[in-house]
C-alpha positions as CSV (number, residue, x, y, z in Angstrom):
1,X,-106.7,34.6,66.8
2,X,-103.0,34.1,65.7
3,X,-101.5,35.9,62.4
4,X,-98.4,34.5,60.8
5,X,-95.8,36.8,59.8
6,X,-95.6,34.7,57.0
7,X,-99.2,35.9,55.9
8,X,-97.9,39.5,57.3
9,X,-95.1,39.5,54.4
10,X,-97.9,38.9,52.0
11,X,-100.2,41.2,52.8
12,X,-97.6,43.8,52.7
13,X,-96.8,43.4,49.2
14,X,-100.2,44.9,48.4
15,X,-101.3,47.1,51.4
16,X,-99.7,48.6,54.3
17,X,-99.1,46.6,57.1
18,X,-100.8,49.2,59.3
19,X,-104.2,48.4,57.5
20,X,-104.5,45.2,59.3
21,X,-106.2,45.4,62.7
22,X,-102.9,43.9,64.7
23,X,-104.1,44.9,67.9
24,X,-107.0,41.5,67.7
25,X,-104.2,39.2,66.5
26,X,-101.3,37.4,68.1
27,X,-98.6,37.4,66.1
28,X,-96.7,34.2,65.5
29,X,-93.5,34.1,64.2
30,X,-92.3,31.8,61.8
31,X,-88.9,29.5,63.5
32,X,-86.8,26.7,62.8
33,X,-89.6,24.3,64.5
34,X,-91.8,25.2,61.6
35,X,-89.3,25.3,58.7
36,X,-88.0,21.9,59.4
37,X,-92.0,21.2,59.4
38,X,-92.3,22.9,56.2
39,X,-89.3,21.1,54.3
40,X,-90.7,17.6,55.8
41,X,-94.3,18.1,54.0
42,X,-92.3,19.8,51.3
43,X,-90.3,16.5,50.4
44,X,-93.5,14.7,51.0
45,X,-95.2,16.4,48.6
46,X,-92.7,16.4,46.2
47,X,-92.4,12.5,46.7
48,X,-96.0,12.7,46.0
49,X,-95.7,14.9,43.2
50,X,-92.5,14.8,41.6
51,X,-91.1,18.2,40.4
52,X,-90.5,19.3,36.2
53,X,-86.7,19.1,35.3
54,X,-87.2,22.9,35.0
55,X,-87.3,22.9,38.7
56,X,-83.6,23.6,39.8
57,X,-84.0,25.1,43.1
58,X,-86.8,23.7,45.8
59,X,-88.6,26.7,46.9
60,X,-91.1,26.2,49.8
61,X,-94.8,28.1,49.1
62,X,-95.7,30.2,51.8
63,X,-99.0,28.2,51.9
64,X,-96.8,25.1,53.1
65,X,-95.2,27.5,56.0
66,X,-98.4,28.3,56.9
67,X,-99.6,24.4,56.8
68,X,-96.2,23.8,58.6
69,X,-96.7,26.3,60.9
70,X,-100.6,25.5,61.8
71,X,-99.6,21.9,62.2
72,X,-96.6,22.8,64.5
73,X,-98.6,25.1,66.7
74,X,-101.8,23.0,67.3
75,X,-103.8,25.8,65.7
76,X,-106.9,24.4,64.9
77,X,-107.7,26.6,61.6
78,X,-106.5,28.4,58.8
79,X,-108.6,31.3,57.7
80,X,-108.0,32.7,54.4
81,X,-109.8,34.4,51.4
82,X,-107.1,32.9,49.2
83,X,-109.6,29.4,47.9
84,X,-107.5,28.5,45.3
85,X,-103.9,28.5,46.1
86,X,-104.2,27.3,50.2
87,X,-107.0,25.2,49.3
88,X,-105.2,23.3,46.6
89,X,-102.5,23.0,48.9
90,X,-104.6,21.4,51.2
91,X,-106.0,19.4,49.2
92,X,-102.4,18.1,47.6
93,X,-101.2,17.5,51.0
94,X,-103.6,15.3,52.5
95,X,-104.1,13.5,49.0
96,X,-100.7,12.7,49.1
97,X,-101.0,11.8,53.0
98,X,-98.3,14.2,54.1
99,X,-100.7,15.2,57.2
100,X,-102.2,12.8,58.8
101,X,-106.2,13.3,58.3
102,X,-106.7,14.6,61.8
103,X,-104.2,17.0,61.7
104,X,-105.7,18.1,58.3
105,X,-109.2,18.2,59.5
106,X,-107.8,20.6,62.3
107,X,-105.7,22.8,60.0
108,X,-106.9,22.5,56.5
109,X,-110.5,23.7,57.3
């Protein structure tokens, strides 16, 4: 099983990065493969779903980096307690067909 050190960052907000069992995971580091995968479903979203005027400076989610990075890295799954954010995310991606539906079925599960 593979953890992002995207989804390392956020659990450290909130607990000490000690508290997760590290030892049963791989760690995967986030790279330019999966940023330039990130930006490419971000403008596809946004495409999608264009942005509010108030919206000045893109910022990429860190559920998008962790689509991005799924996608990227033929990881079959994401696993998360988080059901509203990364599942809405899901959701708005493949509705806007920004993944393909296999590569959603495989990632967005």
């Amino acid at each position: 099983m593979h953890i992002s050190t995207v989804a390392a960052g956020e659990f450290a907000v909130k607990q000490q990065i000690t508290d997760l069992p590290l030892q049963n995971f791989r760690i995967l580091p986030y790279n330019l493969l999966h940023a330039t995968k990130a930006a490419s479903l971000y403008n596809a979203y946004r495409k999608e779903n264009p942005a509010s005027s108030d919206d000045k400076r893109p910022i990429i989610i860190n559920d998008l980096k962790l689509i991005a990075q799924a996608a990227e890295d033929n990881i079959a799954a994401i696993l998360t307690e988080d059901v509203n954010t990364l599942s809405k995310t899901c959701l708005g991606v493949t509705e806007g067909r920004v993944l393909g539906a296999e590569t959603f079925t495989k990632v967005c599960v």
